[in-house]
C-alpha positions in Angstrom: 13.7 21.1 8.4 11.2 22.8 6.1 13.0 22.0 2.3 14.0 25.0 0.6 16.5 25.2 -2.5 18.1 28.6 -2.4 20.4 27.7 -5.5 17.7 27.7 -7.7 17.7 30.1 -10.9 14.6 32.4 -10.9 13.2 30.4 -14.2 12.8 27.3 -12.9 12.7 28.2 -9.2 9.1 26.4 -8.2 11.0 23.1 -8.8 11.2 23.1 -5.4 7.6 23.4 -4.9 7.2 20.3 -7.5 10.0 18.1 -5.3 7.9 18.5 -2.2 4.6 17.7 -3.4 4.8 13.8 -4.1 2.4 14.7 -6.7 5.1 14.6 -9.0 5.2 11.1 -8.4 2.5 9.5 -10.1 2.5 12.4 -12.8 4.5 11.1 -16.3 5.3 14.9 -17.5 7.1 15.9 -13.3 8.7 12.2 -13.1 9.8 13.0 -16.5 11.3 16.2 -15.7 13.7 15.4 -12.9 14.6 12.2 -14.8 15.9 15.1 -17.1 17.1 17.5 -14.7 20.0 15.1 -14.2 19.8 11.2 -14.9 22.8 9.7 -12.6 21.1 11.8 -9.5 17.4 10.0 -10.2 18.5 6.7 -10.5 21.5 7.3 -7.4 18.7 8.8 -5.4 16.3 6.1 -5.8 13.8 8.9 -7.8 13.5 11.6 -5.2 13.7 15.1 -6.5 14.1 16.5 -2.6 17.7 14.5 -2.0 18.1 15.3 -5.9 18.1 19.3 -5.5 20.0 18.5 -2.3 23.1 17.7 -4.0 23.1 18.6 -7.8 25.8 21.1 -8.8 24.9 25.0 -8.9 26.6 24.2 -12.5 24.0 21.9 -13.6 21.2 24.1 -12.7 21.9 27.0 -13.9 22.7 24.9 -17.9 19.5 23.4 -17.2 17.4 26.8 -16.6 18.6 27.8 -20.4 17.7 24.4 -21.9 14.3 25.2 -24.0 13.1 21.1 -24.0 13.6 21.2 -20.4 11.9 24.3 -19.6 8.8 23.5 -22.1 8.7 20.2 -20.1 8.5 22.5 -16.8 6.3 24.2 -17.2 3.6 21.8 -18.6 4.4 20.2 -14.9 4.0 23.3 -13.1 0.4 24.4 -15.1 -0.6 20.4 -13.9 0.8 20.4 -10.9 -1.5 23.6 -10.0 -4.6 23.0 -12.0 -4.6 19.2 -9.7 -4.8 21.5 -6.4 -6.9 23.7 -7.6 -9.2 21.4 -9.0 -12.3 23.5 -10.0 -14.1 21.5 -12.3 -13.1 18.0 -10.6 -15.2 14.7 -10.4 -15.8 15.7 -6.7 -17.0 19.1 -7.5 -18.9 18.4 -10.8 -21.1 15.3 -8.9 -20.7 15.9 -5.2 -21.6 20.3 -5.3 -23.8 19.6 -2.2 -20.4 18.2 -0.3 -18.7 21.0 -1.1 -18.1 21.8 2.5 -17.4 18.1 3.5 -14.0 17.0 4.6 -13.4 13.1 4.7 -10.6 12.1 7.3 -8.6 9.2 6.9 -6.8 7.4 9.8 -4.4 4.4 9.0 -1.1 3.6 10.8 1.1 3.3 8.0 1.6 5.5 4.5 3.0 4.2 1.4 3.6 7.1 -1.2 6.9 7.1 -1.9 10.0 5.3 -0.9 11.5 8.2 -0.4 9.0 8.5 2.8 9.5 4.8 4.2 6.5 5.4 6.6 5.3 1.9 5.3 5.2 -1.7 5.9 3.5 -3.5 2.8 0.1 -3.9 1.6 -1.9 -1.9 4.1 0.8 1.3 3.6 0.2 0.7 0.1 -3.4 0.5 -0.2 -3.3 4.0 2.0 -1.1 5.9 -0.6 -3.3 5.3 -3.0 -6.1 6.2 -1.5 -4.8 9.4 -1.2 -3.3 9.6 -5.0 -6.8 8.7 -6.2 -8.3 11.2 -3.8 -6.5 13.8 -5.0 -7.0 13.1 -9.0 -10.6 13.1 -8.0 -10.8 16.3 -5.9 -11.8 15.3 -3.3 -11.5 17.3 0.2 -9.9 14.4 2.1 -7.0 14.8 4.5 -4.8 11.8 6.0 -4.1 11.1 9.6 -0.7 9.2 10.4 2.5 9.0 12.1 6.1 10.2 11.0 8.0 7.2 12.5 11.8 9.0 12.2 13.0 5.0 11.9 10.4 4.3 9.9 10.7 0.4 8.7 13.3 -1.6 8.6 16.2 -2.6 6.0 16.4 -6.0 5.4 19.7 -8.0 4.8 19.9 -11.6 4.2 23.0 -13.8 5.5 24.4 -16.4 3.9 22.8 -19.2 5.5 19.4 -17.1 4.7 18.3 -15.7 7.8 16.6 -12.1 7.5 18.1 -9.7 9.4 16.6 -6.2 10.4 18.6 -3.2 11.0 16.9 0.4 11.2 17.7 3.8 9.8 17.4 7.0 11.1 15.4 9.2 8.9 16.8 12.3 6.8 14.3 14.7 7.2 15.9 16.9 4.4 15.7 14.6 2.0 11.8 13.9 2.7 9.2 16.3 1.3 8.0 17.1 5.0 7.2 20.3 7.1 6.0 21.5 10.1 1.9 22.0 10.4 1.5 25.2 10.9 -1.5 26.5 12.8 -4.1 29.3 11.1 -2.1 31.9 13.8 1.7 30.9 12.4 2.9 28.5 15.5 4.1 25.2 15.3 1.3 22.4 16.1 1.9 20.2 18.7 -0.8 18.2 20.1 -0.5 16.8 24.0 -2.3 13.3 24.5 -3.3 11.9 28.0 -1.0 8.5 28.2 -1.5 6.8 31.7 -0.9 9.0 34.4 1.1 11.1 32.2 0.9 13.7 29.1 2.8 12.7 25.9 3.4 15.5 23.5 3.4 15.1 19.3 4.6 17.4 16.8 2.7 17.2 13.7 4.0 17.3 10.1 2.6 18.2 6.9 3.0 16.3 3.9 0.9 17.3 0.4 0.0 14.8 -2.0 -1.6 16.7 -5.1 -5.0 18.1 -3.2 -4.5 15.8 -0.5 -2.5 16.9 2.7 -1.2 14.2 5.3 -0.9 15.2 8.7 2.1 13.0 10.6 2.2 13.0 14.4 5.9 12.5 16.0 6.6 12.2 19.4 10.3 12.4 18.9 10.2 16.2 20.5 12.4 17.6 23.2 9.0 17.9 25.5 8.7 14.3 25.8 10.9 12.5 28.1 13.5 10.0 26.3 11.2 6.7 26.7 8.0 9.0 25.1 10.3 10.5 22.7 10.5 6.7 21.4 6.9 6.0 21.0 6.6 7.2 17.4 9.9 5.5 16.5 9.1 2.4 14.4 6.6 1.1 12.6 5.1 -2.2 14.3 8.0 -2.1 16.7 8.0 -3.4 20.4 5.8 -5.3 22.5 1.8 -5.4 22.9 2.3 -2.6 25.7 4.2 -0.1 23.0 1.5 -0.8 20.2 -1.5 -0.3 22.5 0.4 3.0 23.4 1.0 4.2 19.7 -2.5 3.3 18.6 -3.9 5.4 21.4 -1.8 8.4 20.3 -2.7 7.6 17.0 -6.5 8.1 17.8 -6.7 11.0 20.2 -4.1 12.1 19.0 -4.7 12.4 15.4 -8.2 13.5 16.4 -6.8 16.4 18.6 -4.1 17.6 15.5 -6.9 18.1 13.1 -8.8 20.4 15.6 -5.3 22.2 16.1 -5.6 22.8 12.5 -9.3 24.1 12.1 -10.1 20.8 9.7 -13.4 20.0 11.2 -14.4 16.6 9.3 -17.7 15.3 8.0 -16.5 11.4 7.2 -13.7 9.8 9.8 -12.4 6.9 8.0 -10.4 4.6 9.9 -8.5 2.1 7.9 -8.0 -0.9 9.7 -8.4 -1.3 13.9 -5.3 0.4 14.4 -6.9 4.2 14.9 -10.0 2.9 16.3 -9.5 5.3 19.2 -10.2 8.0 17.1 -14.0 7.4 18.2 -13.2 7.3 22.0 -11.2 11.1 21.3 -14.8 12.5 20.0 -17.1 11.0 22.2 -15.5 12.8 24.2 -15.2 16.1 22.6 -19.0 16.0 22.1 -19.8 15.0 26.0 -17.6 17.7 27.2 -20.0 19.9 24.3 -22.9 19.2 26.3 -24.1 16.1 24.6 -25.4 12.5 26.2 -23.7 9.4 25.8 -26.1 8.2 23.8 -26.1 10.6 21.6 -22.6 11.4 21.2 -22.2 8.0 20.3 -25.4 8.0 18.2 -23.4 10.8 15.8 -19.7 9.2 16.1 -21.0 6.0 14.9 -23.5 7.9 11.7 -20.1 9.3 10.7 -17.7 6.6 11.0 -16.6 4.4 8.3 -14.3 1.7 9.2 -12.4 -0.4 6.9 -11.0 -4.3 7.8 -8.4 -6.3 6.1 -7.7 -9.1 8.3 -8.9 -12.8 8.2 -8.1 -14.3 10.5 -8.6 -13.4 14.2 -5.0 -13.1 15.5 -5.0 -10.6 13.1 -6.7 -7.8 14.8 -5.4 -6.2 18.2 -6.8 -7.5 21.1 -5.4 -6.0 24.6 -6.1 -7.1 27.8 -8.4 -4.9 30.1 -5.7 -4.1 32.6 -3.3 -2.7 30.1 -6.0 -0.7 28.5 -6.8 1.0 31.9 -3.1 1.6 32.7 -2.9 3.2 29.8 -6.1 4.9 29.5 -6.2 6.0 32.9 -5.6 9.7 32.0 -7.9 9.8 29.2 -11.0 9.5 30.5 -12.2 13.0 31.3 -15.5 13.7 30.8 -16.0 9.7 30.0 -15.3 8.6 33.6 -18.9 8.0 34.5 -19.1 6.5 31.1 -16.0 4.2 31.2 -17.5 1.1 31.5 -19.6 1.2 28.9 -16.9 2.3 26.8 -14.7 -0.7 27.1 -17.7 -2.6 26.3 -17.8 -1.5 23.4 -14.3 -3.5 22.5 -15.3 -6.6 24.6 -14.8 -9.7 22.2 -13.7 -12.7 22.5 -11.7 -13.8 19.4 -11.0 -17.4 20.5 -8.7 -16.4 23.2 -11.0 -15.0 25.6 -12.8 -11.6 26.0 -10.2 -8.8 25.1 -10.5 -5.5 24.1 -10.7 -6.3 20.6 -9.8 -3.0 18.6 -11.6 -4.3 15.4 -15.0 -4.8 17.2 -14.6 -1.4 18.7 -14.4 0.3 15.7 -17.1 -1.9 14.1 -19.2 -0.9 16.9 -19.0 2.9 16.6 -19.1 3.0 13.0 -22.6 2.6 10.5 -20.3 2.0 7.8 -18.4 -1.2 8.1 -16.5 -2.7 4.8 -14.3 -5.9 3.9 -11.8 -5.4 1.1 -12.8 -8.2 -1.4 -16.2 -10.2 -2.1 -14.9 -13.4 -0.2 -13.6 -11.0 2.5 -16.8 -9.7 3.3 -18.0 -13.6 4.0 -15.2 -14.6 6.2 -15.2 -11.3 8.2 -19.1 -11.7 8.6 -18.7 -15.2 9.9 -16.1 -14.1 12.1 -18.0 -11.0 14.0 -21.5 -12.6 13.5 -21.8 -12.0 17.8 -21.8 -8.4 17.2 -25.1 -7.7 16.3 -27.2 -10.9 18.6 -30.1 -12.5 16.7 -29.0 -10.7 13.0 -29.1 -13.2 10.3 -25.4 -12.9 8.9 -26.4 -12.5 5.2 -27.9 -9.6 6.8 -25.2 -8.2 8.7 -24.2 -4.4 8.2 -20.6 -5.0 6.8 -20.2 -4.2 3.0 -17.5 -5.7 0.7 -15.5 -2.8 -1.9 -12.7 -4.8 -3.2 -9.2 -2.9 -3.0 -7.9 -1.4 -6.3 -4.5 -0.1 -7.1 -4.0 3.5 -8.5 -3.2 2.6 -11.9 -0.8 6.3 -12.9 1.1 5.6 -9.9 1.7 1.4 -11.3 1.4 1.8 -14.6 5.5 1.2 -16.5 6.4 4.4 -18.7 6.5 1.9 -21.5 3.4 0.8 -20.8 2.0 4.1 -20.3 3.3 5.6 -23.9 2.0 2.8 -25.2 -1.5 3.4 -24.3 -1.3 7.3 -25.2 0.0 6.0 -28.7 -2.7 3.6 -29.4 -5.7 4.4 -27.2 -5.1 8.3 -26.8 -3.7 10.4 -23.6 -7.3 10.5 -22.3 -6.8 7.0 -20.8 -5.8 8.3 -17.9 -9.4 9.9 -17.3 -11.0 6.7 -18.6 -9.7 4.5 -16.2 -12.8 3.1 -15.3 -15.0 2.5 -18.0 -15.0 -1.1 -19.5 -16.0 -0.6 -23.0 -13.1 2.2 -23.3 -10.6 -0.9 -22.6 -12.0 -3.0 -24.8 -9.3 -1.2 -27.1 -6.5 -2.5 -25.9 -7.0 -5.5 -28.2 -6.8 -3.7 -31.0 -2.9 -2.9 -29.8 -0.6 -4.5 -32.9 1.2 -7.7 -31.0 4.5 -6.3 -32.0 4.5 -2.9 -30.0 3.1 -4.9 -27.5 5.8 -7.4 -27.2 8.4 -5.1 -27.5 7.2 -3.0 -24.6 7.4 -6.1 -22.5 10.9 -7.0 -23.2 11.7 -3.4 -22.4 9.9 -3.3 -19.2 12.0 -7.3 -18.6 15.1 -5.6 -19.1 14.8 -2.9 -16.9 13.6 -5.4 -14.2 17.1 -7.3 -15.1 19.2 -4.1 -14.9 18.0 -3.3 -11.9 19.0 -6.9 -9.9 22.0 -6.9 -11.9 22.9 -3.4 -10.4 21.8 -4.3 -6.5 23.9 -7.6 -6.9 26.7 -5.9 -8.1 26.5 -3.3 -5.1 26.3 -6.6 -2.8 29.2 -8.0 -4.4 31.2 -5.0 -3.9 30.0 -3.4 -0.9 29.0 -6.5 1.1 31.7 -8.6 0.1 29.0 -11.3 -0.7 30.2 -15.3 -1.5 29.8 -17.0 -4.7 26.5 -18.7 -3.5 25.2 -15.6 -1.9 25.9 -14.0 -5.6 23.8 -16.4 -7.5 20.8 -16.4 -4.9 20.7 -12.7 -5.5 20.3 -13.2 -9.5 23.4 -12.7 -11.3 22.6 -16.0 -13.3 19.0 -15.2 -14.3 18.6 -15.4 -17.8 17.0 -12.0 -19.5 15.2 -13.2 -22.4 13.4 -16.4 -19.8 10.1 -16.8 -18.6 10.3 -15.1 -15.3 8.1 -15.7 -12.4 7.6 -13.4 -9.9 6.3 -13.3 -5.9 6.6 -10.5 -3.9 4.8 -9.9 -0.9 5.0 -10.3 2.4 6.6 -13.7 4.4 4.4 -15.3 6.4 3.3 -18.8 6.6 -0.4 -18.6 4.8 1.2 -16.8 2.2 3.0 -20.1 1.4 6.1 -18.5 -0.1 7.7 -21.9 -0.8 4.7 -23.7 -2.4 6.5 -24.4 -5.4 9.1 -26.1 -3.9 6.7 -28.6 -2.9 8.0 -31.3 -5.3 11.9 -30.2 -5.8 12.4 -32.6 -9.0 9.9 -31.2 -10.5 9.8 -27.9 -10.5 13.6 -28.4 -11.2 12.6 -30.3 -14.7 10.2 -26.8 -15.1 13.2 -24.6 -14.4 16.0 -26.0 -17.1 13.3 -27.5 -19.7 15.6 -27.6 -23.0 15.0 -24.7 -25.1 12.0 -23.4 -22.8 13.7 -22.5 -19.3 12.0 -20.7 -16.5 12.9 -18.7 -13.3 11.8 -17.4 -10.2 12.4 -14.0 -8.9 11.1 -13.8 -5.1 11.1 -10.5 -2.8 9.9 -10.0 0.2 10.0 -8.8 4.8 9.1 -11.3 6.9 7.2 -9.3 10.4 10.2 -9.1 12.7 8.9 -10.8 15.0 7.5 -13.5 13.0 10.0 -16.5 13.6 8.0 -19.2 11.1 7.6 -16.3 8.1 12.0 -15.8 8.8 12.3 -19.4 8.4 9.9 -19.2 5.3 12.0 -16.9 3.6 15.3 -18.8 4.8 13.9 -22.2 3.0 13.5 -20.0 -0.3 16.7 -18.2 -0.2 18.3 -21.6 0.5 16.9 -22.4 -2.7 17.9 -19.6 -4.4 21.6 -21.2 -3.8 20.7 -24.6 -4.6 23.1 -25.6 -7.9 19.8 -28.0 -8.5 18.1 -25.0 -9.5 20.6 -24.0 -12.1 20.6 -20.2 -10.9 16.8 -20.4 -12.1 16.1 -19.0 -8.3 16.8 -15.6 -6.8 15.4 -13.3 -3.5 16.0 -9.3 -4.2 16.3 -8.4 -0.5 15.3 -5.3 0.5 11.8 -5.3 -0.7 10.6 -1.8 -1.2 8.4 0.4 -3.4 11.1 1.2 -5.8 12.1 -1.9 -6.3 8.3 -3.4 -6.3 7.5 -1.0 -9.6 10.0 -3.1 -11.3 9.1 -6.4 -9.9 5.5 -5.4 -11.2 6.7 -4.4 -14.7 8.8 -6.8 -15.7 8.3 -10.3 -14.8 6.2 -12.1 -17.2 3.9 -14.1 -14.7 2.7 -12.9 -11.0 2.3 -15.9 -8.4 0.1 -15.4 -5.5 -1.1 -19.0 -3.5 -2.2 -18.2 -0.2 -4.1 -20.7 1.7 -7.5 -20.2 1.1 -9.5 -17.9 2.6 -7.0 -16.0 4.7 -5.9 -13.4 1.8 -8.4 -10.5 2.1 -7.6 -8.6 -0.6 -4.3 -8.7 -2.5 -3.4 -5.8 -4.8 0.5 -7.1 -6.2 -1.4 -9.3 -8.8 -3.3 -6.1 -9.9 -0.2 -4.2 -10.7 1.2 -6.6 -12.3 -1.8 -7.4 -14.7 -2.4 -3.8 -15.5 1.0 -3.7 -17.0 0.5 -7.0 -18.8 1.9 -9.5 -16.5 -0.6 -12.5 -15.9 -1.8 -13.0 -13.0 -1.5 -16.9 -11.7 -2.9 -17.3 -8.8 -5.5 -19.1 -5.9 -8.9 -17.9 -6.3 -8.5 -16.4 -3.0 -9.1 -12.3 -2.2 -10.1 -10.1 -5.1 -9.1 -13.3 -8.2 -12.2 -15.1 -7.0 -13.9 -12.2 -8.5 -11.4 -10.9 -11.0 -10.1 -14.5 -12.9 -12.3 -14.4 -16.4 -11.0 -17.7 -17.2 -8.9 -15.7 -20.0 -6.7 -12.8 -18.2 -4.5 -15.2 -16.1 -4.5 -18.7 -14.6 -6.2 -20.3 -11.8 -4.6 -22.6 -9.2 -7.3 -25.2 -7.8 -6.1 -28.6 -6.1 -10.0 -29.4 -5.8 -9.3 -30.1 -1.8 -9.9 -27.9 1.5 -10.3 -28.4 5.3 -7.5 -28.7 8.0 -5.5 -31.2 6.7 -2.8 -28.4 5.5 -0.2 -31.0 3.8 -3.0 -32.7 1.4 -4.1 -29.0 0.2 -0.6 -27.7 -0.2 0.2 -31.3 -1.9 -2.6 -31.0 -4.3 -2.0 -27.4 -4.7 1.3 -27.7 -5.5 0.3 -30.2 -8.4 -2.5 -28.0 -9.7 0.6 -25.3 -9.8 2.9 -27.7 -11.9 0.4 -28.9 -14.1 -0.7 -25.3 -15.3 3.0 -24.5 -15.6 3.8 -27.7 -17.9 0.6 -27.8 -19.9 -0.1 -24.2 -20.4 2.2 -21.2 -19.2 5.2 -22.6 -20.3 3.9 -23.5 -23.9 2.3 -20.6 -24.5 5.1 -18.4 -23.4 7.3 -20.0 -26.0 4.8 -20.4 -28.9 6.4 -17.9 -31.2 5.5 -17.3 -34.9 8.4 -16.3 -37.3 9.2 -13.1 -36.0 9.3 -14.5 -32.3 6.0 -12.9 -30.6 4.3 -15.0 -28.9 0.7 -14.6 -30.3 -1.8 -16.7 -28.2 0.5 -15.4 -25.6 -0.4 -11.3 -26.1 -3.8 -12.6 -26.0 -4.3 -13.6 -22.4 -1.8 -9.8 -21.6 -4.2 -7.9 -23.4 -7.0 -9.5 -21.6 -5.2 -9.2 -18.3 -5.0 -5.1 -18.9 -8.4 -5.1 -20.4 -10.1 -7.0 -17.3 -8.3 -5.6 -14.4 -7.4 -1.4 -15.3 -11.1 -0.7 -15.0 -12.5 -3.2 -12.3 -9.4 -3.3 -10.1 -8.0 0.0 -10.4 -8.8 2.9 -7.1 -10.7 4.7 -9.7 -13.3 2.0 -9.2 -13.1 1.6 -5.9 -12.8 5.3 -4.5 -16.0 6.2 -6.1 -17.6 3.5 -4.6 -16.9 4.1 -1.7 -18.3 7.9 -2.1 -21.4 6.3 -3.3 -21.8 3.6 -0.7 -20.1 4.8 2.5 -19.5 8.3 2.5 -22.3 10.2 1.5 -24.1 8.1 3.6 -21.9 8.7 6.5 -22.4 12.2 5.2 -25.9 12.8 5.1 -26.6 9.9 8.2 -24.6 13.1 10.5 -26.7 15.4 9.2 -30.0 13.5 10.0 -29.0 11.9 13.2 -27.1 15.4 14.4 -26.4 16.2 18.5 -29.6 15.2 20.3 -29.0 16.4 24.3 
């Protein structure tokens, strides 16, 4: 399963060393050159080089190895691609010399780096991959700890009466840039993982990002009997039972595949409660060492940095006592005398009763405790205020670093060309310093505009092209073929809202007054439309009949054809989404968005956000990059704040997108119009971006959790 091209032609053979790196992914000059290496394969492949070299003709590659633009352009990837591992004079190594040694290790159930890999679910994936990209462009020694589901998530199809349905894949390994881990001595590492009364065996794969490597556990190996063999399957799939059993291999055993492989971390970063077992894994290690309890628990906890991004409490994973010692029964070792006081350390009750509550677990075994937004960081203090008895909660140890995006990975091609034409190619090493983005206003409206209708037709080739292969391949109805866009209009002001369905998320606010938004949709001369996309959780009945009401909508003739859901939702098509749609939607019910990153994208490539000021707008909405939605009401009476939500929405639609979108001067650009894009890029690319936020986190969480080890070290 290890890729490897044998066709290549000695002068360009390290192109297979470029496809399996997903470096190339968020690097202009790599993306560049497959797009080159043969156009109809990139776009039929969904951009991914592995499944590219896979099938091009022997033909083709050995015209392309004589072509002197081409191999100019490859090798300018290749001298990148090498100087970004090496990384010798990096930010890490130029302000961090004394961490040289350090290794930060970061746990998180799900990856988003590529589609290619679809290891991912939505935001949390997302958030992940970049963390890694931005890792990596910084230098920084930091591996990744995950699992290589061989199903990964599910495809999602839409009937004609609008329900979602889920049907799953199995995985192409030789089409993915994965390989086997390979231990320093040349075997093939496989970790084992005490599971009940049982061992459960996981091979573990290797996946590089740039500097970064990912390490993927699979327990979809011939040692594992056929119900083990099915642990690692799916992401989120099955019962309570089959997550608390994929979270404990998660944590031992992602734990026990980074000793396999000599990686002996400084920092353990787990990113969300999901691998919060990592900590129960090296308690143990360090009592079976020798140490105390106390102790061992004493250094876990100095070098533990734990990340939350839930709201609400049903949110995080709770698991009944009994299940956790069923399945925990083989894992206590060393810990037996000890047990007790480790389920303690999960004991919360989050309005259901005491559980073991994975969130307070890891909160309690980690100094280093974060929220993803400002307003985050208030709602998850209120909510685990009984950790720490008697602690004012203004006072409470859990920081707020907003999420960013990694800006070369979401940045348009048009949008990026821009920027090296007007502010210079060192943007990309600029990323996060204000005053160098103060520039962007200086960008002539013109160029401007015109990348945005380039970046609006690509969005409209695209769901012209996936309702065409509907309407061929599916066999799709009339309705069904107007509900998945063919009738949007190119040159209109286009909405969009992409995310996941679930009911806080209030997918079909907008909808709230039909007559209305209908008059907003087909306005004489000044139409408007609404491109939605979007998974509702499998098991989440009310976010499947959330998404039904919408694309019900979509194939309402009151609409006009003004409506459309691109199913499917995925990375590839969430760079268009992001690029071309003119205004980004987000109204959540307040406060139960942590975070948010879509609205980010979007503004970064000049696409307004208009949203709540819930999650990182409360703190990012200048009053001049975007729009903010306020009904002026709150509490639990949900049908007067959606009602005077919904109005708030309609009003700044009527009175101030809609007229400013189609205020043109003479040569039809929108003037005012640029002004609040530019100040959308300007605002968000240096405050919102992972350049920001990575850094911060060096500087507030992990050279503390560095130098905290170090102090507190392995008492007896």
């Amino acid at each position: 399963m290890t890729a490897s091209f044998p066709g290549l032609p000695d002068r360009i053979k390290d192109l297979g060393e470029l496809a399996s790196d997903l470096w190339w992914s968020w690097h202009y000059r790599a993306r560049d050159l497959f797009r080159r290496l043969d156009y109809t394969l990139w776009r039929s492949t969904a951009h991914n080089p592995v499944s590219m070299l896979r099938q091009i003709s022997q033909e083709r590659l050995d015209a392309i190895s004589h072509d002197r633009a081409f191999l100019a352009l490859y090798d300018d990837a290749l001298r990148d691609h090498r100087a970004a591992r090496a990384s010798h004079d990096s930010w890490w190594s130029q302000t961090h010399a004394d961490a040289a040694k350090s290794t930060i290790a970061y746990f998180s159930a799900e990856f988003a780096l590529h589609q290619s890999l679809p290891i991912y679910a939505g935001g949390l994936g997302v958030l992940a991959g970049d963390f890694c990209k931005e890792a990596s462009d910084l230098g920084m020694p930091f591996v990744g700890v995950g699992f290589m589901y061989p199903q990964g998530y599910f495809h999602q199809r839409v009937t004609a009466d609008g329900w979602q349905e889920e049907t799953y894949e199995i995985l192409n390994w030789n089409d993915t840039p994965t390989r086997p881990a390979i231990h320093p001595d040349g075997s093939r590492c496989i970790v084992s993982v005490p599971l009940g009364t049982r061992t459960v065996h996981a091979a573990v794969w290797q996946v590089r990002a740039g500097k970064v490597r990912l390490f993927l556990l699979d327990t979809d190996i011939e040692e594992n009997a056929p119900w083990d063999r099915g642990l690692s399957a799916r992401l989120y799939g099955g019962n309570q039972d089959l997550r608390l059993q994929q979270e404990i291999v998660l944590g031992l055993g992602g734990v026990r595949a980074l000793k396999a492989m000599g990686i002996e971390p400084s920092v353990w970063h787990l990113n969300e409660g999901h691998a919060a077992f990592v900590t129960l894994q090296r308690i143990w290690d360090h009592i079976e060492q020798g140490a105390s309890f106390d102790s061992a628990l004493a250094y876990v906890r100095a070098s533990t940095v734990f990340t939350t991004h839930t709201p609400v409490p049903a949110g995080h994973d709770a698991f009944p006592f009994p299940l956790v010692e069923t399945h925990m029964a083989g894992a206590w070792g060393g810990l037996g005398e000890h047990r007790e006081r480790f389920m303690a350390l999960g004991a919360h009750d989050n309005g259901m009763g005491t559980q073991f509550n994975m969130t307070a677990l890891a909160m309690r075994t980690a100094a280093g405790v974060n929220a993803v937004s400002q307003l985050h960081g208030e709602v998850t203090r209120s909510m685990f205020t009984s950790l720490w008895p008697g602690t004012p909660r203004e006072a409470l140890p859990i920081k707020a670093v907003t999420n960013g995006v990694h800006a070369n990975t979401w940045i348009a091609a048009h949008m990026g060309k821009l920027f090296d034409q007007f502010l210079g190619t060192e943007w990309r090493a600029r990323i996060d310093e204000p005053e160098f983005w103060d520039r962007v206003l200086d960008i002539p409206d013109e160029d401007l505009w015109n990348v945005r209708m380039a970046m609006r037709n690509d969005l409209f080739r695209v769901i012209r092209d996936r309702a065409r292969e509907r309407w061929t391949t599916d066999r799709v109805s009339g309705a069904q073929a107007v509900a998945i866009g063919t009738l949007l209009d190119p040159t209109a002001l286009t909405i969009g809202f992409a995310r996941r369905f679930t009911a806080y998320k209030r997918p079909d606010l907008i909808f709230r007054n039909p007559a209305r938004l209908a008059a907003i949709l087909s306005a004489l001369r000044r139409p408007v439309q609404i491109v939605f996309a979007g998974k509702a959780h499998p098991a989440d009945e009310d976010g499947k009949r959330h998404l039904q009401q919408v694309y019900r909508r979509a194939s309402d003739p009151a609409y006009g054809g003004r409506v459309a859901f691109v199913d499917d939702y995925d990375l590839h098509v969430a760079q268009y989404l992001v690029h071309g749609c003119d205004v980004w939607l987000n109204n959540p019910r307040k406060p139960l968005e942590a975070s948010g990153t879509s609205g980010m994208k979007a503004s970064i490539n000049g696409v307004p956000h208009l949203s709540i000021g819930d999650g990182w707008w409360a703190e990012g909405f200048s009053g001049s990059n975007g729009w903010l939605i306020d009904g002026g009401r709150s509490g639990g009476n949900h049908d007067e704040v959606d009602d005077a939500d919904a109005d708030a929405l309609y009003a700044l639609l009527e009175q101030q997108v809609v007229p400013m979108f189609y205020d043109r001067d003479a040569h039809d650009v929108p003037r005012v119009w640029l002004r609040t894009v530019k100040e959308a890029i300007r605002t968000v690319m240096p405050m919102f971006t992972t350049r920001r936020m990575m850094k911060q986190y060096v500087d507030e969480l992990y050279s503390p959790a560095i130098a905290a080890a170090t102090r507190v070290g392995l008492g007896d």
